[in-house]
C-alpha positions in Angstrom: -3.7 32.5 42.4 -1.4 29.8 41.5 -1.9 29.4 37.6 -0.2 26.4 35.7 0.2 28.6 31.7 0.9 25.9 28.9 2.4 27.2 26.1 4.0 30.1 28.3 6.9 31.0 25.9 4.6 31.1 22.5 3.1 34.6 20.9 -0.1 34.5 22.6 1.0 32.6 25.9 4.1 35.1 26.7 1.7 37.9 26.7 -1.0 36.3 29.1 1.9 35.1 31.1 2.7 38.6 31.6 -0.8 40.0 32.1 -1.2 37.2 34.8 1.5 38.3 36.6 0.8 42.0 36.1 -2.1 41.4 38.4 -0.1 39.9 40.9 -0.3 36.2 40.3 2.1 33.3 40.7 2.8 31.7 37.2 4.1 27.8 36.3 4.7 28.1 32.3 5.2 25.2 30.7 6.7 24.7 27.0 8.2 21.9 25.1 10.3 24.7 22.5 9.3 22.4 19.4 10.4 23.2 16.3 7.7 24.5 14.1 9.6 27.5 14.5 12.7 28.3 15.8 12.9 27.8 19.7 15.2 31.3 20.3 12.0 33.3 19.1 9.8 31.5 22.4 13.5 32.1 24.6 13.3 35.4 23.3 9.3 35.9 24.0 9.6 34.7 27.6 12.1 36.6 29.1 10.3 39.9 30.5 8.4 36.8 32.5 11.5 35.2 33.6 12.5 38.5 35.2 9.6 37.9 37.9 10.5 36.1 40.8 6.5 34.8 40.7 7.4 33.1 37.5 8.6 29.6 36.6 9.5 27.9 33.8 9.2 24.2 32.9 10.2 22.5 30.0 8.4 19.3 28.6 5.8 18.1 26.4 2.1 17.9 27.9 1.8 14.4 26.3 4.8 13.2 28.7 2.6 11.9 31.7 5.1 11.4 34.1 6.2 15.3 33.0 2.9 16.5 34.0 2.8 14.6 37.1 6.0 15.9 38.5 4.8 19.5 37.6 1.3 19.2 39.4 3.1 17.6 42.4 5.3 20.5 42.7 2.7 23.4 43.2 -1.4 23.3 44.1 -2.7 25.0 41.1 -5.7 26.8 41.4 -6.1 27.2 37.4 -4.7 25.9 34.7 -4.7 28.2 31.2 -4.3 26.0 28.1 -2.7 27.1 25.2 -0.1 25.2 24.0 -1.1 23.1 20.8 0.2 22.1 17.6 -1.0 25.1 15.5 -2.4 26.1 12.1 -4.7 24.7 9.7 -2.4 23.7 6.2 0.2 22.4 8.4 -2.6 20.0 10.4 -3.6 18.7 7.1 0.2 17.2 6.4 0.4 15.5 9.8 -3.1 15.0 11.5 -1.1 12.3 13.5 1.0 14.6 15.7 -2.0 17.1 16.0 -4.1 14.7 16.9 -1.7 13.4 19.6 -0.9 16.7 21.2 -4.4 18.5 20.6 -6.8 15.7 21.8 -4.2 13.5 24.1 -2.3 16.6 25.6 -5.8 18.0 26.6 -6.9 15.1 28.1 -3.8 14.4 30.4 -3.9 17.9 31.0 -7.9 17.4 32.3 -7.0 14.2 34.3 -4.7 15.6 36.7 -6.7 18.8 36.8 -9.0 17.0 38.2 -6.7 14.5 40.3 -5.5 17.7 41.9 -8.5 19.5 42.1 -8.1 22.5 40.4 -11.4 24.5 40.1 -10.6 26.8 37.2 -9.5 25.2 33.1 -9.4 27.5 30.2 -9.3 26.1 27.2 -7.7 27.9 23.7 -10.0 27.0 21.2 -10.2 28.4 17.5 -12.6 30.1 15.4 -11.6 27.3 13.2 -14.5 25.2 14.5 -17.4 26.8 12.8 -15.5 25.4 9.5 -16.6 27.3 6.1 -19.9 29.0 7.3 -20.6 32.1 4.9 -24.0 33.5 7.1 -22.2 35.9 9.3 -21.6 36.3 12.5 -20.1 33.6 14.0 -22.4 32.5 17.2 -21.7 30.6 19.5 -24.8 28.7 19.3 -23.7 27.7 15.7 -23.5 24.3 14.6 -20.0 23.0 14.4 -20.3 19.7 13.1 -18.2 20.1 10.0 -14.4 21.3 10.2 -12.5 21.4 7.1 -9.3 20.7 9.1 -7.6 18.1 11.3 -6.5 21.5 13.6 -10.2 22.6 13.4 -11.0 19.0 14.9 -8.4 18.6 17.5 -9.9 22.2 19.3 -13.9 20.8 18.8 -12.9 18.1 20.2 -10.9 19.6 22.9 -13.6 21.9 23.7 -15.9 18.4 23.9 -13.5 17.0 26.4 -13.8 20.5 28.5 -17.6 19.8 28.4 -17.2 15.8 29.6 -15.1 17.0 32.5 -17.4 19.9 33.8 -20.1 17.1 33.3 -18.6 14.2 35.2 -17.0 15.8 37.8 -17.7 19.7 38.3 -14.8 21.5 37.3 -15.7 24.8 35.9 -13.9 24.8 32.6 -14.3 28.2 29.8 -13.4 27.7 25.9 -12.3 31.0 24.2 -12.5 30.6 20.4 -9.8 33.2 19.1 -10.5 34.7 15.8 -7.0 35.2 13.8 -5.1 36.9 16.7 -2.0 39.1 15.4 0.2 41.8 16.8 4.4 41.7 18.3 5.6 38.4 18.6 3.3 37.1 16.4 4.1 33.3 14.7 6.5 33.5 11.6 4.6 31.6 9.7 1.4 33.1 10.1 0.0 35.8 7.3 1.0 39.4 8.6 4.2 38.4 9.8 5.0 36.4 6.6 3.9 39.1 4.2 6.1 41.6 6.6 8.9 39.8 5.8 8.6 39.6 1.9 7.0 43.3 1.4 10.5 44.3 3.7 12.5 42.1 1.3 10.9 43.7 -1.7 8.9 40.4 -3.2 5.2 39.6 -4.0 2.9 38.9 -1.4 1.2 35.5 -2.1 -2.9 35.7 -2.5 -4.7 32.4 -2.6 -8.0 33.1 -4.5 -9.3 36.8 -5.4 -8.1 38.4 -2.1 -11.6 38.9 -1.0 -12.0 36.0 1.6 -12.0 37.9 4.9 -10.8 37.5 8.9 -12.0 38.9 12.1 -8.3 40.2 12.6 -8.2 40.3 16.6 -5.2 42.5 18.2 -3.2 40.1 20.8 -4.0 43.1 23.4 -7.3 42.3 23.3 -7.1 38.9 23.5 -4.8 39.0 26.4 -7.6 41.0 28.2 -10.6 38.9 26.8 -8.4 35.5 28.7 -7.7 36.8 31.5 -11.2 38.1 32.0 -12.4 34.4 31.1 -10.2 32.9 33.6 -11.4 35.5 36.5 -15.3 34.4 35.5 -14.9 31.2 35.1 -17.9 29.1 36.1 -19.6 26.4 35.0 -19.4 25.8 30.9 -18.8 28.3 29.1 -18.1 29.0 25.5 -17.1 32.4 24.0 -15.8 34.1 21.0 -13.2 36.7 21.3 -12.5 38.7 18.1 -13.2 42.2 17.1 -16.1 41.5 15.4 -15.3 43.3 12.2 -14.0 41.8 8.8 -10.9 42.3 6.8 -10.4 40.9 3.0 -7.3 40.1 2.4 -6.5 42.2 -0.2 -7.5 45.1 2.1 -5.5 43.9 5.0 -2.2 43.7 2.4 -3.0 47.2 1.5 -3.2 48.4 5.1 0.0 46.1 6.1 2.0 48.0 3.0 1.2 51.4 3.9 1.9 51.0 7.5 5.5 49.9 6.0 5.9 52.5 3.9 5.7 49.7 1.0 3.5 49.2 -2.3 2.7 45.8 -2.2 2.9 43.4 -5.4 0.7 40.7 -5.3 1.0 37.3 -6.5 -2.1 35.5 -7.6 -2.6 31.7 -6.8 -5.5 29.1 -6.5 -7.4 28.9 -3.3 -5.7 26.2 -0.8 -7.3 23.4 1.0 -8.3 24.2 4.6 -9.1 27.4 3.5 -12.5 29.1 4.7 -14.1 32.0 2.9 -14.4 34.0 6.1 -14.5 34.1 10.4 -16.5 37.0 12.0 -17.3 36.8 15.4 -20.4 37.5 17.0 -19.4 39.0 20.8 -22.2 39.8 22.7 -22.2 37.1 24.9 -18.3 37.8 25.8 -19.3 41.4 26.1 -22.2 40.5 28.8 -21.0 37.8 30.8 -16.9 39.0 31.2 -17.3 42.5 30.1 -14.4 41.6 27.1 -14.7 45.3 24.9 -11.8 45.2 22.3 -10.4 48.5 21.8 -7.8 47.7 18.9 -9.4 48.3 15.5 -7.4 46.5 12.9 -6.0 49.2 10.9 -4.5 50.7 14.5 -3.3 46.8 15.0 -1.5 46.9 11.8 0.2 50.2 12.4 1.3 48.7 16.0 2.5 45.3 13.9 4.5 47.6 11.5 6.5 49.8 14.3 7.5 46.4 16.1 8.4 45.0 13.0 10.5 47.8 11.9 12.1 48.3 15.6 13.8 44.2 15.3 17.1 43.9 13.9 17.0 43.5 10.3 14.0 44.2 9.3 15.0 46.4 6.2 12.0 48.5 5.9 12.4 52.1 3.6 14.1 54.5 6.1 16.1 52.4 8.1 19.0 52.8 5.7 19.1 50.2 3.8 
């Protein structure tokens, strides 16, 4: 297959770009190198991909129209794989504008020339953001998600809406996978293991919003790779599923398990509980497991450990042994 990848050079797309073309398909990535974070970390991500002659890289942004027109006219796609968005929940909730814009309008220009060009096959990156701040574990499916307590948690309900409309109207078989907190190499600066990497290695506190026991379904980026690109090979009709490990971490626990996998005690530094915030995600799998066979295999202490040895093995990490 011929599969356009948005979001191609970010943490989660690099790796699916690679699993896709690990099975022997031909890959379009597309990225517009933003700068929520520094654009040599997505150069750096995407160059085992560039290395295959079955891979291609376009830059742009997926709200430019006449961008996506030139890159649908160039190939017939057989799939398109969504991920690029505007991530994160705190950083939604200081500009709901731009999220709004890429998140909801990218998706839809996305869908319309999908479906001018006929491609039989969307997958859509949603969130486990959607079921907002449920405390009646596990996470289904089925759930109610009327009530996000983000502009980010919004923009993927509603792109997982549009998904439905378009499957609706016109027939294309479109699949929403809602990731639960997906970690491992590569993973976003900003985001909480990475972050608290950084200041256990630099020897300063590890922030804790709130008592430390609000807990994530911590889901290994191997696993999700695997859970996608099962989605995308089953994709039929609409379809909705949850890919996480289906096991909780508290925070405190997981800062624990992120400091002795660095050889680190952690000190902790206490502060109030921050809008956005939900008390915990837990995903409930069995439907993943019985329609696309999805079995994650990457507990999250193993994860963390895996986290730990990349993060040590990048220049300058200044972990205890590496003589600094």
């Amino acid at each position: 297959m011929t599969i356009l990848l948005t979001g191609g050079a970010g943490f989660i797309g690099s790796f699916v770009g690679e699993g896709l073309l690990a099975r022997g398909h031909r890959v379009v990535a597309v990225d517009d190198f933003n700068d929520f974070y520094d654009p040599a970390i997505k150069r750096a991500n995407v160059a085992t991909c560039l290395a295959s002659d079955r891979f291609e890289l376009r830059e742009g942004d997926i709200r430019d129209g006449r961008f996506l027109d030139e890159v649908f006219a160039s190939h017939r796609f057989d799939a398109v794989v969504h991920l690029a968005a505007w991530a994160g929940v705190r950083p939604s909730i200081e500009r709901p504008e731009l999220y709004v814009e890429v998140n909801v309008g990218g998706t839809t220009s996305l869908l319309e020339r999908a479906r001018a060009a006929r491609v039989q096959r969307f997958v859509f990156a949603s969130s486990s953001s959607v079921y907002g701040g449920r405390d009646d574990p596990p996470f289904r499916e089925t759930d109610p998600v009327d009530r996000p307590v983000s502009p980010y948690a919004a923009t993927k309900r509603a792109g997982e809406l549009l998904c439905a409309t378009y499957h609706k109207l016109y027939g294309m078989s479109a699949t929403c996978l809602r990731y639960f907190t997906v970690y491992g190499p590569r993973q976003r600066p900003e985001m909480a293991i990475h972050k608290f990497a950084r200041l256990l290695a630099a020897g300063q506190p590890v922030p804790v919003h709130g008592d430390g026991s609000s807990s994530r379904d911590y889901t290994y980026i191997d696993d999700i790779v695997d859970g996608t690109l099962r989605a995308l090979e089953r994709c039929e009709g609409f379809e909705i599923y949850n890919l996480g490990e289906s096991e909780t971490t508290t925070l405190e626990d997981l800062v624990s398990m992120l400091g002795e996998a660095m050889g680190v005690e952690p000190r902790i530094l206490r502060l109030p509980d921050q809008a956005g915030d939900v008390p915990m995600t837990w995903a409930e799998i069995t439907k993943a497991q019985e329609r696309i066979g999805y079995a994650p295999s990457v507990p999250v202490r193993e994860g963390v450990r895996r986290f730990a040895e990349w993060f040590r093995s990048r220049p300058g990490a200044g972990l205890p042994g590496d003589g600094e």
